[in-house]
N, C-alpha and C positions, 0 to 999 in steps of 0.2 A: 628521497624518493623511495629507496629499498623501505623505511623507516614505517613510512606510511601503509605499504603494501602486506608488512608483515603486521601492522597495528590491525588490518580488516581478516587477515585468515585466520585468528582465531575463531571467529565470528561465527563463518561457515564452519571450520572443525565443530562448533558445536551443534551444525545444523544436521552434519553427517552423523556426528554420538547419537542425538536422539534417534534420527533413522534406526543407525545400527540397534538401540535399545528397541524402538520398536520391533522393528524386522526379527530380533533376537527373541523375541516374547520376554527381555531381561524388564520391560514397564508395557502390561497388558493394556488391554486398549480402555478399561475404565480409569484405569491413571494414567492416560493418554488422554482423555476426556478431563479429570480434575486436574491436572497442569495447563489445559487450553485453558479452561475456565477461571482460574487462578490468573493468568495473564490477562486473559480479555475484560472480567469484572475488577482486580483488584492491582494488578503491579503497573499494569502499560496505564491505566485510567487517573494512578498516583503520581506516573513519571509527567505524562501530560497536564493532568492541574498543574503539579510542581512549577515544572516549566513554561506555560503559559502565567500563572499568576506571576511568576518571576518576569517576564518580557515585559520590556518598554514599550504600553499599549500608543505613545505617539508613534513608536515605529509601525504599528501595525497600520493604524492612521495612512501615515505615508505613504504606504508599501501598498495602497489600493488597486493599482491597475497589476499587482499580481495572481489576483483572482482571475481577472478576467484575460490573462496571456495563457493561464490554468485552461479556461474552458475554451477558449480558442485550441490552442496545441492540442487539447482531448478531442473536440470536434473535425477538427483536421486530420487525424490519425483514424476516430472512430471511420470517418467517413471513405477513407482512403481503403483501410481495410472492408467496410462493407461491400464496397462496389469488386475490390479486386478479388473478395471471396466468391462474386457470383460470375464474375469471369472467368477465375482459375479454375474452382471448383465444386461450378454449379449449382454452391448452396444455397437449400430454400431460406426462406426468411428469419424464421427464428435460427438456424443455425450462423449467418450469417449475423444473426444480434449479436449473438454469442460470443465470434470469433473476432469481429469488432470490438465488444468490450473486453475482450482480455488485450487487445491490442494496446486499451487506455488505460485499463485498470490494474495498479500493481501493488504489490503488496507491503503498501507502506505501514498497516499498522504493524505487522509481526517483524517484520524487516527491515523498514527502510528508518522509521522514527530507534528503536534500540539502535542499528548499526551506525547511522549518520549522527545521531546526537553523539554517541560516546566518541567517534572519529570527529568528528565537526565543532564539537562544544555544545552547550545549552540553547543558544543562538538559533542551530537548527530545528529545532522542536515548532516555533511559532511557522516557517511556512511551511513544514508537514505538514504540522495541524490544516492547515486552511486546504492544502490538497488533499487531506482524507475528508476534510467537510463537503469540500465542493463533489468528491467520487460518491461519497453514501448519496447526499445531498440531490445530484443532478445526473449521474452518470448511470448508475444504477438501477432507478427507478425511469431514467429516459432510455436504456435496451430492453428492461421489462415492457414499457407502454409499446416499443414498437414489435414485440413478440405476442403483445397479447393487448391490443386495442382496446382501449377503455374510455367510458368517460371522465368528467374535470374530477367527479368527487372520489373517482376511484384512485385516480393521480394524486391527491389530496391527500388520501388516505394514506398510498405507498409511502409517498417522502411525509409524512408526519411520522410515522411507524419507526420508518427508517432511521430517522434523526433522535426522534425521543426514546426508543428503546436502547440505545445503542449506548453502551456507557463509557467510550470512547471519545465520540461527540459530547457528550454532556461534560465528562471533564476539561473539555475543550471550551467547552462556551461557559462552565465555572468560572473558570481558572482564566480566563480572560476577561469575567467579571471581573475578580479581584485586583487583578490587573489595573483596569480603568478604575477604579477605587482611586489609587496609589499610595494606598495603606499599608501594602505588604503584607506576607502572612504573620501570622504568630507565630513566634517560635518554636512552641511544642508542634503545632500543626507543621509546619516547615522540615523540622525534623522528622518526623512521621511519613508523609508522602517521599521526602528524601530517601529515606532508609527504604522505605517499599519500594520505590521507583527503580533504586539501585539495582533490585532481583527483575526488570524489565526483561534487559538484554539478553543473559543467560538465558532464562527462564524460556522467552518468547523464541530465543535460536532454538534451542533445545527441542519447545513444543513444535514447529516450525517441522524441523523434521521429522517427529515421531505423529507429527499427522499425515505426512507425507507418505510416511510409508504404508499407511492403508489404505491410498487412493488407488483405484484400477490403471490397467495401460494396456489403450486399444492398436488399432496395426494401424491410426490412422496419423501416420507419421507427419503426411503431408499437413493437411489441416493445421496438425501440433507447432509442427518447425516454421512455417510461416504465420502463426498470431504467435507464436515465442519470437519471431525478427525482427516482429512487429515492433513488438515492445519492449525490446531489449538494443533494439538501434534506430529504429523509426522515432519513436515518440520521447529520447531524450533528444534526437536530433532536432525537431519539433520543436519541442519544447524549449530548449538555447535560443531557438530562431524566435520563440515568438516572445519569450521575456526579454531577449535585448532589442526587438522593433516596440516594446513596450514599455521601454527605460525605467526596465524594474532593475533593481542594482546590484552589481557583480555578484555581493556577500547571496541574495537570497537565487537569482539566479544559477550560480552551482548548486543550491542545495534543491532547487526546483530539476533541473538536467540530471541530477545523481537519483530526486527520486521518482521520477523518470525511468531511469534506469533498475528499475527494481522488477523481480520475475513477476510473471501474471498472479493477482493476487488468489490465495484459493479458496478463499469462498466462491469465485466462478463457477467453479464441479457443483458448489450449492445448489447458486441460481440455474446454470444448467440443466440437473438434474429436475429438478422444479420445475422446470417447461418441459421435459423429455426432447433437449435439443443437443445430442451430440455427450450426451456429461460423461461419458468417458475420455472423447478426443479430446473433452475439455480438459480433464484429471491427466490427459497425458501431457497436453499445455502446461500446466501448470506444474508437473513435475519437471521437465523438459527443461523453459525457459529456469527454474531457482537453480537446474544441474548447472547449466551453460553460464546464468548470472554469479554463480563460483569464481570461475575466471574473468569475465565481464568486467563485473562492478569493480572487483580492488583494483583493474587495471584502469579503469575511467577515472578511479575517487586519487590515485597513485597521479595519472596523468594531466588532468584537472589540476590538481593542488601544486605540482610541483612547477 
């Protein structure tokens, strides 16, 4: 049990170094920018082909109704949080989109696929995957439409953008071509995305928090600390409940409840800011819930597994 707990704090330690780097000015903020980018275009898009082309695409086959316990748990938590934000505290519509999707949306690219695959084994990469597909994919682009009303082709437009720009996704639905092949990679290729994939973890902790530290922090505690409880014990809670009434199985169920458990992801401050809904209290969600997911998560993934 201790084993495990000590295996995930490094994790965070390297989430606090970059903080500290950034906050130090010891990595300014345009190499705060070329290390996101480094991650987002080339290390996390290598770990995921990797790993996907490497997965048993009959499993994925099998393992179908775990999409759909994915957008159920998301919709149940979105929903939950919607309505309680306009009871609790009176927000108007887009801010209540807002607070809603960080309730559901966590930050599995930079956080949860590096930390769960290296704790979990390779095994976990394919249902991440399929829960960052279904967040760009549906989650995303359905708190935008209800922020800012559109028609079919403009919806159209979001989620194709969403999905095809994004080179997270696209290693995703690669690498699960090759997959169904059952060809396997080439060697050299194999060894390539291996060895890049490897600098994911670090890299993506590191960047992780050295973007953290230039996001703002408003006084609006409330708002923060309730979509961070949101989604740091609502919506893994959620989530267990609806992959086991969904008899998705044990193996991919923890790794769906663990990520789950991951802080509000922070591109939210993005789309926030983008509507002019709140994106500071968002920024301070977002810092909030990854402080508090510090302690959280290694005690979940320690208690979980043990």
């Amino acid at each position: 049990m201790n084993d495990i707990f000590f295996l995930v704090l490094p994790f965070f330690a390297l989430v606090v170094a970059g903080y500290v780097a950034a906050l130090g000015r010891i990595i300014d903020a345009p190499g705060v920018v070329g290390l996101n980018r480094f991650v987002y275009f080339f290390a996390l898009p290598a770990l995921l082909f990797n790993k996907m082309a490497e997965s048993d695409f009959q499993r994925l086959v099998n393992e179908s109704a775990f999409v759909l316990a994915h957008l159920v748990a998301g919709l149940a938590v979105f929903a939950t949080v919607w309505f309680l934000a306009q009871a609790l505290f009176h927000a108007e519509r887009n801010n209540r989109a807002v607070m809603a999707l960080a309730g559901c949306y966590g930050n599995i690219g930079f956080l949860g696929i590096p930390l769960l695959v290296s704790v979990l084994g390779g095994g976990a990469a394919a249902p991440l995957s399929l829960m960052l597909l279904v967040d760009v994919a549906f989650f995303i682009p359905f708190a935008t439409i209800l922020m800012n009303p559109m028609g079919a082709g403009q919806v159209r437009h979001i989620i194709v953008r969403g999905v095809a720009k994004n080179p997270l996704i696209l290693a995703i639905v690669v690498g699960t071509l090759f997959s169904a092949t059952g060809i396997g990679l080439p060697g050299e290729l194999a060894d390539f995305t291996n060895l890049l994939g490897q600098a994911a973890a670090p890299a993506a902790m590191f960047a992780l928090g050295a973007v953290l530290a230039g996001r703002p922090i408003a006084d609006g505690v409330g708002e923060a600390s309730f979509a961070s409880l949101a989604k740091l014990a609502l919506h893994p809670l959620i989530m267990w409940g609806a992959m086991t009434a969904f008899g998705v199985s044990d193996e991919w169920r923890l790794v769906a409840t663990l990520g789950a458990a991951t802080p509000v992801a922070a591109a939210l401050f993005v789309i926030a800011q983008e509507h002019n809904a709140m994106p500071v209290r968002a920024s301070t969600a977002v810092l909030l819930s990854t402080a508090v997911s510090m302690i959280t998560l290694p005690l979940l993934i320690t208690w979980l597994m043990h």
